[in-house]
Steps between C-alpha positions, in 0.01 A plus 500: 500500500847590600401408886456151384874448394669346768886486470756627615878672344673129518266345305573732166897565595727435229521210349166327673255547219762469206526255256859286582507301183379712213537874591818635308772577707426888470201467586571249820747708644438857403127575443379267716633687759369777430140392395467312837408858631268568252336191517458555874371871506269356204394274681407677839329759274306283306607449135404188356764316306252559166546853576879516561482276124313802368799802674791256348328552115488836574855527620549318183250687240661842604845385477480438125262816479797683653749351227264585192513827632911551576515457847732210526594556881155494645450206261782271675355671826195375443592164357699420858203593670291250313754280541461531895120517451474227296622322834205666717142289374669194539658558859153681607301194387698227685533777825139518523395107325338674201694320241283402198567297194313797316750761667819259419402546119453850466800569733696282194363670254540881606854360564498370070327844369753703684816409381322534125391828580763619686713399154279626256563833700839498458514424200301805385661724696857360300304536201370877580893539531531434132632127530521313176190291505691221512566468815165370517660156449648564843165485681379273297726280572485557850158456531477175343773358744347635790159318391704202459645470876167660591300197350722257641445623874119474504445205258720337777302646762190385345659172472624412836279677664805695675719814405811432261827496769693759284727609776553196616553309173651831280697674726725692237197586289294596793777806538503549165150507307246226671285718671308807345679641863846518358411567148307817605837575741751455167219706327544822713835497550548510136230801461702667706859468359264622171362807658862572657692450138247551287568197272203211443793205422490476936132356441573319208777286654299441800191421271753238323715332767139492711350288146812265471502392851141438501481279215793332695291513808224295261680274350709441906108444628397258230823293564447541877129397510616167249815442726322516808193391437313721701155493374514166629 
């Protein structure tokens, strides 16, 4: 019941319910401060955190819906949003002490499935633009990195018992392709210099400087982790 939640503006104000050490720096200092009002008015009007989980897919699942079907501006609209959203169950569950382990892992994994969907969208909608087919590589590619630095996070997590410190320990990376948060930002903008000029090689390049520096980013973790020793 919604008359049950007791707290108060301060207690959800930017940046009391973010994550310090492992949000990306987009996300940290741009959508957080914006999702701290939706996790508030969420909050006071009763949405769980499973049910903000279950708006973020959606955000997410009509995103790539909208790219399928050549609408590549309400896509990257879309994909902010769940960006912001993605933000909201986490933020509701510690404002109101409903965090779950249960809730942790499907917030993770709607996180996973919609950067793959989100892709496979866009890479149908360059194909419905009569792209070679080869450019297929170009996902592929990215996909496997992104699994890679994906991997890495939670098998840490799961490990130590504790987030991975990305922004603390990869500060470069964390602008530049850490965190789903700035992938999906380098993402849109590069929809959008496509839909302005009309030429595909704007995702490409971002598709291929985002897959180099996160095989960097993987190789810069495994070295860090050794170095450090900070599954110790």
């Amino acid at each position: 019941m919604t008359d049950q939640i007791e707290f108060t503006w301060a207690e959800s104000a930017y940046p009391k319910l973010a994550k310090s050490s492992s949000d990306g720096f987009y996300c940290y200092y741009f959508q957080r401060r914006l999702s701290c009002y939706v996790s508030y008015a969420s909050a006071k009007l009763g949405i769980s955190p499973d049910q903000s989980t279950w708006i973020d897919l959606t955000f997410a699942l009509t995103a790539a819906v909208c790219l399928m079907m050549g609408y590549p501006i309400t896509a990257v609209v879309l994909i902010q949003l769940f960006g912001i959203w993605s933000c909201v169950d986490g933020e509701v569950a510690r404002l109101t002490g409903k965090t779950s382990k249960v809730g942790d892992y499907f917030d993770t994994m709607v996180d996973r499935l919609a950067e793959i969907i989100f892709v496979a969208g866009l890479l149908l909608l360059l194909l419905a633009k009569g792209s070679e087919e080869t450019i297929s590589l170009y996902f592929f590619t990215y996909i496997g990195a992104v699994f890679l630095i994906t991997v890495s996070s939670e098998k840490y997590r799961s490990a130590s018992q504790k987030n991975y410190p990305k922004k603390e320990i990869e500060t470069v990376f964390s602008w530049i392709c850490a965190g789903s948060d700035i992938r999906f930002l380098y993402l849109s903008l590069a929809i959008i210099a496509m839909v302005l000029s009309d030429q595909v090689r704007f995702v490409l390049v971002t598709l291929a400087i985002l897959s180099v520096a996160l095989y960097l980013n993987f190789l810069f973790r495994m070295w860090k982790i050794y170095r450090l020793n900070l599954l110790a």
